[in-house]
OpenMM code with the backbone's topology and positions (N, CA, C; nanometers):
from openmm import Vec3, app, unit

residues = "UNK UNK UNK UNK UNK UNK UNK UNK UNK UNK UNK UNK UNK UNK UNK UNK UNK UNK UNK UNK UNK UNK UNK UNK UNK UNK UNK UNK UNK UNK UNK UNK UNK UNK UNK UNK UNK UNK UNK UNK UNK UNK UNK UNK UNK".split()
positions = [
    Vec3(13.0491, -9.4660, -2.1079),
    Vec3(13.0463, -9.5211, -2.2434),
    Vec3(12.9049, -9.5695, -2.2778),
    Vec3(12.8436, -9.5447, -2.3979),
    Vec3(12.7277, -9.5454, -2.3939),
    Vec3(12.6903, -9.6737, -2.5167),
    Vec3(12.5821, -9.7245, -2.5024),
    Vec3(12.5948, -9.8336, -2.5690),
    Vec3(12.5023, -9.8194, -2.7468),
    Vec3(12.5542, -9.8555, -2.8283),
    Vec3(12.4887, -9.8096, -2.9697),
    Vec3(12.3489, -9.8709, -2.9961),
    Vec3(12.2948, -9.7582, -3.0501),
    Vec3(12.1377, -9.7840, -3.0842),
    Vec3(12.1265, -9.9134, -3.2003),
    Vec3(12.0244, -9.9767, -3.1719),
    Vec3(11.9729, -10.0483, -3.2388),
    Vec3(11.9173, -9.9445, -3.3579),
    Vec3(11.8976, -10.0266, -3.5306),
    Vec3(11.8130, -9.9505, -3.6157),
    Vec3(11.7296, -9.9349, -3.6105),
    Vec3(11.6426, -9.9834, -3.5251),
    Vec3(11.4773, -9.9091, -3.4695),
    Vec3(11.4292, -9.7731, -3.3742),
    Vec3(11.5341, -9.8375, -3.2540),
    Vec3(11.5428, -9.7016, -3.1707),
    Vec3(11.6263, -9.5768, -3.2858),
    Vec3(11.7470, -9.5868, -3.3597),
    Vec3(11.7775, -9.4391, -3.3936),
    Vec3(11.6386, -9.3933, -3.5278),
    Vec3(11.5901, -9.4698, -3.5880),
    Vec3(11.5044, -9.4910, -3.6419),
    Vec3(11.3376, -9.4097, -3.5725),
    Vec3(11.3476, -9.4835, -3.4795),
    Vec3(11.1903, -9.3794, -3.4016),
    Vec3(11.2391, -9.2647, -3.3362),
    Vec3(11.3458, -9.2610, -3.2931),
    Vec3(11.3979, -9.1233, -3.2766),
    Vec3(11.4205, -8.9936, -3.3881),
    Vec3(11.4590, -9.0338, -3.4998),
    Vec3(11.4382, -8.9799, -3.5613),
    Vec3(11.3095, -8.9378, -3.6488),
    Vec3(11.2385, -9.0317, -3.6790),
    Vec3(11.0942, -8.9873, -3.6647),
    Vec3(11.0316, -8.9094, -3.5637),
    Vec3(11.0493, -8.9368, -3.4513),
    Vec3(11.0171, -8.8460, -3.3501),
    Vec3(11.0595, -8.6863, -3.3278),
    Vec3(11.1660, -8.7006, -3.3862),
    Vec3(11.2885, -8.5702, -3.4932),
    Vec3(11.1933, -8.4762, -3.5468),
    Vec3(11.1116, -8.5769, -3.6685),
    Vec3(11.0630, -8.4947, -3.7798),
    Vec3(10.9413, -8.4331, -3.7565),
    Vec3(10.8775, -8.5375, -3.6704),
    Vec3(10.7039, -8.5089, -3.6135),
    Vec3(10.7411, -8.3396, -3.5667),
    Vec3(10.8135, -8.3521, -3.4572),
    Vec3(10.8622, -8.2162, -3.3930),
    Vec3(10.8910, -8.1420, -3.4741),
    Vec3(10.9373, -8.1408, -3.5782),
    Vec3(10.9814, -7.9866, -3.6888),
    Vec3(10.8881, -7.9847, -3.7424),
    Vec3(10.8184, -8.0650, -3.7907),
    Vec3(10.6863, -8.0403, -3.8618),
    Vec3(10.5685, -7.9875, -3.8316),
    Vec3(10.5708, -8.0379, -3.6544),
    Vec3(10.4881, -7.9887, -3.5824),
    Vec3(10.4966, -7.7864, -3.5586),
    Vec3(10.6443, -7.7592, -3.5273),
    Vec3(10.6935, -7.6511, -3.5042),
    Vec3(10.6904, -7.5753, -3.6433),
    Vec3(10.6778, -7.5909, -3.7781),
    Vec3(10.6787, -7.5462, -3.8983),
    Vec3(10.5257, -7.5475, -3.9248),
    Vec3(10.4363, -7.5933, -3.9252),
    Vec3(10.3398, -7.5896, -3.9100),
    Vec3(10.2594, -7.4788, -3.8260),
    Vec3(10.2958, -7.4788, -3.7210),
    Vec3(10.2340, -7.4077, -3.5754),
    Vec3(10.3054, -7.2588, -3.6592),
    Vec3(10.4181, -7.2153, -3.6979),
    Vec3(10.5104, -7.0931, -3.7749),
    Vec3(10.3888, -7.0615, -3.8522),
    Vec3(10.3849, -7.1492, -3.9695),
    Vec3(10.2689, -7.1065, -4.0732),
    Vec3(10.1363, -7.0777, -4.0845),
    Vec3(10.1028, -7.1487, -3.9543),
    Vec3(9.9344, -7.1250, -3.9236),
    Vec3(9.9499, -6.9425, -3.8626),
    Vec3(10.0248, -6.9271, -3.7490),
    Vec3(10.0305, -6.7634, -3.7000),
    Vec3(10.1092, -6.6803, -3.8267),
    Vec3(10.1526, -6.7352, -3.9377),
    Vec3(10.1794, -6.6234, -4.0313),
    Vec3(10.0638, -6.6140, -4.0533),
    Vec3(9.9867, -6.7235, -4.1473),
    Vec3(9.9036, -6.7186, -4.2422),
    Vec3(9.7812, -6.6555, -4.1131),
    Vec3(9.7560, -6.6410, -3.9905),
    Vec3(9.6292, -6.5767, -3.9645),
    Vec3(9.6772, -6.4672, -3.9284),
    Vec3(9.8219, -6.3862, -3.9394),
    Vec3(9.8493, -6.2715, -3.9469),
    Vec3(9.8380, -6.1911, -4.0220),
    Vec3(9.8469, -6.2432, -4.1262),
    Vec3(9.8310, -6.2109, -4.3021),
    Vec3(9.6764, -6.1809, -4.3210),
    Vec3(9.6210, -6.2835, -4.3223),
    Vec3(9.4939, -6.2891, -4.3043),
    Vec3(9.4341, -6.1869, -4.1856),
    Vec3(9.4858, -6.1427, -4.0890),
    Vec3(9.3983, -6.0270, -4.0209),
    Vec3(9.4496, -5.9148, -4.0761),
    Vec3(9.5678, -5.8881, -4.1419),
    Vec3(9.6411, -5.7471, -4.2053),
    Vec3(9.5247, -5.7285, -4.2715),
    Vec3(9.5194, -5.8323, -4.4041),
    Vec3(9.4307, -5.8426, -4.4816),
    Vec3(9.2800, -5.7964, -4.4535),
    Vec3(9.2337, -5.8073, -4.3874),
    Vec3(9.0945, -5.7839, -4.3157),
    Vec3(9.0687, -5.7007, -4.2453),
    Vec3(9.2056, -5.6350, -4.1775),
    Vec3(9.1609, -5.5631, -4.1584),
    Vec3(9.1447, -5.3694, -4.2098),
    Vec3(9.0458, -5.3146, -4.1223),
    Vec3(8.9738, -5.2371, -4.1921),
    Vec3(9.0797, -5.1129, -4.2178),
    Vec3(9.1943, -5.0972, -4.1425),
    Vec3(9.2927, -4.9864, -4.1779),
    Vec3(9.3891, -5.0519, -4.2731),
    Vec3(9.4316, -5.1470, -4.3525),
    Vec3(9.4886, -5.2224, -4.4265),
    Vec3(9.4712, -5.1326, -4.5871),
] * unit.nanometer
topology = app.Topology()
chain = topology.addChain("A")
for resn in residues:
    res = topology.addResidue(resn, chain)
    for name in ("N", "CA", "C"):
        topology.addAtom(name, app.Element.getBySymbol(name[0]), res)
């Protein structure tokens, strides 16, 4: 039986939640956008 979070701990956990998707959505968009960007550039395109 596990004992219930205080509103701080579910609170920084969940921030800690968002950092991580944001981080991971971010890191997605940077290798699109320099994929795009080498299609783009490059010379058989």
């Amino acid at each position: 039986m596990q004992r219930e979070l205080t509103p701080t701990e579910a609170r920084s956990g969940w921030i800690t939640g968002r950092m991580f998707l944001v981080l991971v959505v971010s890191s997605i968009g940077a290798v699109g956008a320099l994929a795009l960007a080498w299609y783009l550039l490059s010379p058989q395109a």
